[in-house]
C-alpha positions as a Markdown table, in Angstrom:
| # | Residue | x | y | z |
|---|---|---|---|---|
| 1 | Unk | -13.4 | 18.6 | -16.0 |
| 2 | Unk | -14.0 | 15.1 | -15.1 |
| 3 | Unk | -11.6 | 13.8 | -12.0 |
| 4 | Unk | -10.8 | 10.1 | -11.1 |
| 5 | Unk | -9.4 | 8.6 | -7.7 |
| 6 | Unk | -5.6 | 7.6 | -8.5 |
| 7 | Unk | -2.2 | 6.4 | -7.0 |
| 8 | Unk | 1.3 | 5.0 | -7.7 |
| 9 | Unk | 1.9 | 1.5 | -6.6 |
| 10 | Unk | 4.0 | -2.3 | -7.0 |
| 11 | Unk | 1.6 | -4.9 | -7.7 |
| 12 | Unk | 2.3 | -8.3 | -5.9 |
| 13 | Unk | 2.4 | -11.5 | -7.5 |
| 14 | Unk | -0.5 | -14.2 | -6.7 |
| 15 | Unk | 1.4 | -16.4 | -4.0 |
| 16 | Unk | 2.0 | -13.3 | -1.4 |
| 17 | Unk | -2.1 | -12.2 | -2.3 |
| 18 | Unk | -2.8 | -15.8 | -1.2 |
| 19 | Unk | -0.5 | -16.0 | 2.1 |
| 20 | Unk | -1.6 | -12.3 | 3.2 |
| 21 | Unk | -5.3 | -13.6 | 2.8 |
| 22 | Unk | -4.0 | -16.1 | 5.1 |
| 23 | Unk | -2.9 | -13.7 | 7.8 |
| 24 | Unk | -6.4 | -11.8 | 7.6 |
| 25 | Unk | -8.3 | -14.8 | 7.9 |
| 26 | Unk | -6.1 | -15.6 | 11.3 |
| 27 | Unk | -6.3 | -12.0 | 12.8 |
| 28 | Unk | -10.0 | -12.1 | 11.9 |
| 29 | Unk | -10.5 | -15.5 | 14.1 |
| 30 | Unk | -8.5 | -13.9 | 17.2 |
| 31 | Unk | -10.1 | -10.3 | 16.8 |
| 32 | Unk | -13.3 | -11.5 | 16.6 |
| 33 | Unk | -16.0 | -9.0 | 15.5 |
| 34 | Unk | -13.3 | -6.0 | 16.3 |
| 35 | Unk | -13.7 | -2.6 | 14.6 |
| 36 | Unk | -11.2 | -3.1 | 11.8 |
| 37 | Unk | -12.3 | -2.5 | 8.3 |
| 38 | Unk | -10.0 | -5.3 | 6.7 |
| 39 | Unk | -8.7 | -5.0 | 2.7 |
| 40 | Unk | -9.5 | -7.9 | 0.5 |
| 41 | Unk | -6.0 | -9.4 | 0.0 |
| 42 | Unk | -6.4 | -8.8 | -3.9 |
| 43 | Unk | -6.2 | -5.1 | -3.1 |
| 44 | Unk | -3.0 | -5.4 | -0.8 |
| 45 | Unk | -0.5 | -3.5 | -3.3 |
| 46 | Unk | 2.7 | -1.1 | -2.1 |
| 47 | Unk | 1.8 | 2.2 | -2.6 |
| 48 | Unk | 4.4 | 5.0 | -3.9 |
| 49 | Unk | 2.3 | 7.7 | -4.0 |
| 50 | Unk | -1.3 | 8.5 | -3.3 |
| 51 | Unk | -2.6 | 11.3 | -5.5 |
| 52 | Unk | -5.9 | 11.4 | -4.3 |
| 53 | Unk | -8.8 | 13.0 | -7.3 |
| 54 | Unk | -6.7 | 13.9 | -10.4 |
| 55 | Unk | -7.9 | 15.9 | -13.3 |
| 56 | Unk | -8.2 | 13.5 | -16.7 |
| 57 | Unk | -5.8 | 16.6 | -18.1 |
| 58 | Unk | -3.4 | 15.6 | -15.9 |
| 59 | Unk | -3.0 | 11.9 | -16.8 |
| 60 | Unk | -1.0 | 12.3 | -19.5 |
| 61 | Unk | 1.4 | 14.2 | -17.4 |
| 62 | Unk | 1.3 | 11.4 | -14.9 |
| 63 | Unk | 2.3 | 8.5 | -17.4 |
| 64 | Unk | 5.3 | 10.5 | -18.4 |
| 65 | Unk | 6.7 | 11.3 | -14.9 |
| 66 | Unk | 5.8 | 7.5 | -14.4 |
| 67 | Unk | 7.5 | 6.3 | -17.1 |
| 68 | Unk | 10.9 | 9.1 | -16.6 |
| 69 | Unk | 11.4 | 8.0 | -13.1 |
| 70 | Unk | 10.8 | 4.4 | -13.2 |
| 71 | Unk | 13.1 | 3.9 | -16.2 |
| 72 | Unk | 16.2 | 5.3 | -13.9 |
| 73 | Unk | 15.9 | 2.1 | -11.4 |
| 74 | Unk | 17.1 | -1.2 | -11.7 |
| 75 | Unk | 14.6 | -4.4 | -11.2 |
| 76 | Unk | 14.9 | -5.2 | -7.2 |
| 77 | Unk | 13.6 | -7.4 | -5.1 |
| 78 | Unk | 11.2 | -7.1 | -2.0 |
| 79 | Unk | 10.8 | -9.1 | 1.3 |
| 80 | Unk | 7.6 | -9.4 | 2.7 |
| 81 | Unk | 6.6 | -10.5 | 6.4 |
| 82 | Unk | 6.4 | -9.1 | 9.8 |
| 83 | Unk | 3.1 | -7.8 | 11.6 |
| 84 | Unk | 2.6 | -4.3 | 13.2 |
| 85 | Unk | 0.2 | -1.5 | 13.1 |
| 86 | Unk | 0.8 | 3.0 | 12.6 |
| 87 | Unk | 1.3 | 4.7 | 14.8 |
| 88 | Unk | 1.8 | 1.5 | 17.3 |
| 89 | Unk | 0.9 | -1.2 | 19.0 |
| 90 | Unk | -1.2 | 0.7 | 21.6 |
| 91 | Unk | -2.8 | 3.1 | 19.5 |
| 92 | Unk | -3.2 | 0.7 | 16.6 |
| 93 | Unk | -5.0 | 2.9 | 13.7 |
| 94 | Unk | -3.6 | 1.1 | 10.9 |
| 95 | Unk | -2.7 | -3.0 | 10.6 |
| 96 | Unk | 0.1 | -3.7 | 8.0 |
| 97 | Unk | 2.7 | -6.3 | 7.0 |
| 98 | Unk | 6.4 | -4.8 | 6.7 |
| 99 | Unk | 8.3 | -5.1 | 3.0 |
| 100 | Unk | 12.1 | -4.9 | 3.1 |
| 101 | Unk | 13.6 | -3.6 | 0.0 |
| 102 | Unk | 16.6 | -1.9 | -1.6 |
| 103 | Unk | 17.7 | 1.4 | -1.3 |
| 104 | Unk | 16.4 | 1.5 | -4.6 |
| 105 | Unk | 12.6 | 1.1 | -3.6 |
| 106 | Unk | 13.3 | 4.5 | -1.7 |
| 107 | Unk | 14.6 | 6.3 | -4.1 |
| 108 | Unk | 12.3 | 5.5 | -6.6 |
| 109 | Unk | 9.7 | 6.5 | -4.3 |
| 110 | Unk | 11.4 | 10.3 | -3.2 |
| 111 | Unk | 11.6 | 10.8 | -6.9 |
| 112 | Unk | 7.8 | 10.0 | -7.6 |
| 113 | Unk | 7.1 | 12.1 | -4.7 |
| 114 | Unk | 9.4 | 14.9 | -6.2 |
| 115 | Unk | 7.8 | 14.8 | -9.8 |
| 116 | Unk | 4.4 | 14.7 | -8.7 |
| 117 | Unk | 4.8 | 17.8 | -6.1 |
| 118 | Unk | 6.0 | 19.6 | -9.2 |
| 119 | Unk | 2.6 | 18.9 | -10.6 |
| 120 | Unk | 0.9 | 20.3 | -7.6 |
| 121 | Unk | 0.1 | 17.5 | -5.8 |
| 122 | Unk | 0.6 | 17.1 | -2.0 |
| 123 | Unk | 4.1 | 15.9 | -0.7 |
| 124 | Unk | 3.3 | 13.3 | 2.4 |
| 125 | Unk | 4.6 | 14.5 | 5.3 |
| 126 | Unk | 6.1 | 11.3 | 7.0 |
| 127 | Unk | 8.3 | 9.5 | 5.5 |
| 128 | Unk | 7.9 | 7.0 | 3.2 |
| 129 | Unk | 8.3 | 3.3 | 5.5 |
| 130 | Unk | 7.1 | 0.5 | 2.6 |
| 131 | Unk | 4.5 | -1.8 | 4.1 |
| 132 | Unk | 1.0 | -3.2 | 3.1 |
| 133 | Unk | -2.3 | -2.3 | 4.9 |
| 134 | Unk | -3.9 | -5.3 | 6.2 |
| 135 | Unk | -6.8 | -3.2 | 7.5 |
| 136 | Unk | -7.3 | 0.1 | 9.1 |
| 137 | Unk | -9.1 | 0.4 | 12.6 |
| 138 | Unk | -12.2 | 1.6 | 12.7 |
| 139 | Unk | -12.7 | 5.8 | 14.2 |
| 140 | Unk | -15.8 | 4.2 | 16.4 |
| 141 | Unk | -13.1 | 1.6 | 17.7 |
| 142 | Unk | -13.7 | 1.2 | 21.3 |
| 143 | Unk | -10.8 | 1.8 | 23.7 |
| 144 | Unk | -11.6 | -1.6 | 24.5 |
| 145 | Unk | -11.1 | -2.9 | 20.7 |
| 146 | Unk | -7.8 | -1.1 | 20.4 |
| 147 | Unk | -6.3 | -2.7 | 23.4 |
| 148 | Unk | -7.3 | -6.3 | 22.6 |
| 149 | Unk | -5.8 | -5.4 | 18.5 |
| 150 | Unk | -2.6 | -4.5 | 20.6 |
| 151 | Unk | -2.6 | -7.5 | 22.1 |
| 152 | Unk | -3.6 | -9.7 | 19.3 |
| 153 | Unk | -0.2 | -8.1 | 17.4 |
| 154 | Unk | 2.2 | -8.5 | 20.5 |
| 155 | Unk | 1.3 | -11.9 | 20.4 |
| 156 | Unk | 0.6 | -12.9 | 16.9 |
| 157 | Unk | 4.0 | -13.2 | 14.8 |
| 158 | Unk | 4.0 | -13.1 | 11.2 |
| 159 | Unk | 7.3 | -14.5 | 9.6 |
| 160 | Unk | 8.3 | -14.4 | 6.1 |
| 161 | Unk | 5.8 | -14.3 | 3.2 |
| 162 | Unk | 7.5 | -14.4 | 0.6 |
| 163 | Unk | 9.7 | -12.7 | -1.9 |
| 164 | Unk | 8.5 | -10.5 | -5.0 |
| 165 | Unk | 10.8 | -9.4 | -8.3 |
| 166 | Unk | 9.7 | -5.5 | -9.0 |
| 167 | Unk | 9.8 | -4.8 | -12.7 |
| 168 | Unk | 7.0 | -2.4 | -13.0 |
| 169 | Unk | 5.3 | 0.7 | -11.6 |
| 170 | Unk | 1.6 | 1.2 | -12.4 |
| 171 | Unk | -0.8 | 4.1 | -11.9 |
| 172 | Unk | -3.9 | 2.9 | -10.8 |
| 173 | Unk | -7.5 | 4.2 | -10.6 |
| 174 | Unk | -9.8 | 4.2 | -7.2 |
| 175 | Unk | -13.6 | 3.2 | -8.0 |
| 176 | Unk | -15.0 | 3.6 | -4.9 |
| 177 | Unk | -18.6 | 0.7 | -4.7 |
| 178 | Unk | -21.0 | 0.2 | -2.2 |
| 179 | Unk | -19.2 | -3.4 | -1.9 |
| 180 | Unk | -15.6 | -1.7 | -1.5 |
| 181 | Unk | -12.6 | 0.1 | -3.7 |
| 182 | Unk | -12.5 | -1.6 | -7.1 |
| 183 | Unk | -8.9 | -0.6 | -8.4 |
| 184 | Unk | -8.0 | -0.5 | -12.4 |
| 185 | Unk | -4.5 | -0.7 | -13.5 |
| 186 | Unk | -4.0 | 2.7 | -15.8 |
| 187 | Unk | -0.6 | 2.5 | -17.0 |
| 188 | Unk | 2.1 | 0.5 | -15.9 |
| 189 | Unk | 5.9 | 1.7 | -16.4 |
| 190 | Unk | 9.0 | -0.9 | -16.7 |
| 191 | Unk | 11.8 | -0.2 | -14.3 |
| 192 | Unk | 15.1 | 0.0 | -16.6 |
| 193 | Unk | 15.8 | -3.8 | -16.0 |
């Protein structure tokens, strides 16, 4: 049975792609040539819930736990700014901007993560802390390269972005090309408004 790369996530609106682009191109002129592999702003979304390969069977399935959970949370709105990396600083594996939302972003997210584990698929260990990934450090990453990223994000602020009104859930697919991820927007689900 055929399987496709898929996950939950908000799309962002235009201006915050455009002002994160911003922030990549200015970490990319102080890093230099470091050993980050850097997500093309268009990409940058906040993921729920990464499902990883997913049987076609199951997608139906998926657009009705979608569609159930996001219809039980109001619109909200989300705050997006701030520069730090997983699991620090130090040991920087993972660059991101931080998102500040409602309660309701969390909960929405637990019961995604609920719904899907009934459906077999794996529940993420840590918990959920919203936040978009900038770029992820490469594993050949010199010890060198990890101290000058450190640096780079004790020294580089980030303030406020922008702000986003979240209406919708989608399910996306994962096309991974020679040239990078190409995502496609499956289904998207309304939050109860």
């Amino acid at each position: 049975m055929p399987v496709i790369r898929a996950f939950i996530a908000i799309e962002l609106p235009l201006e915050i792609h455009q002002r994160l682009d911003q922030v990549i191109s200015q970490l990319k002129q102080r890093l230099g040539e470091t050993a980050i592999r850097w997500v093309p702003a268009e990409n940058i979304h906040l993921t729920l819930k990464f499902l990883g390969d997913v049987s076609e069977a199951n997608l139906e399935m998926l657009r009705k736990i979608l569609q159930a959970e996001s219809s039980g949370y109001p619109n909200f709105e989300i705050s997006v700014g701030g520069l730090g990396a997983y699991p620090n600083a130090h040991n920087p594996r993972v660059v991101w901007v931080g998102v500040e939302a409602p309660s309701d972003l969390n909960n929405l997210q637990r019961a995604i993560e609920t719904a899907t584990e009934r459906l077999g698929y794996t529940k993420e260990e840590r918990p959920f802390s919203p936040h978009l990934t900038l770029g992820r450090v490469s594993r050949n990453a010199t010890p060198r390269d990890a101290h000058l990223i450190g640096e780079v994000l004790e020294t580089y602020k980030v303030g406020f972005l922008g702000a986003a009104h979240i209406d919708t859930v989608h399910l996306f697919k994962s096309d991974l090309k020679p040239t990078g991820s190409v995502y496609t927007k499956m289904y998207t689900a309304p939050l109860k408004g």
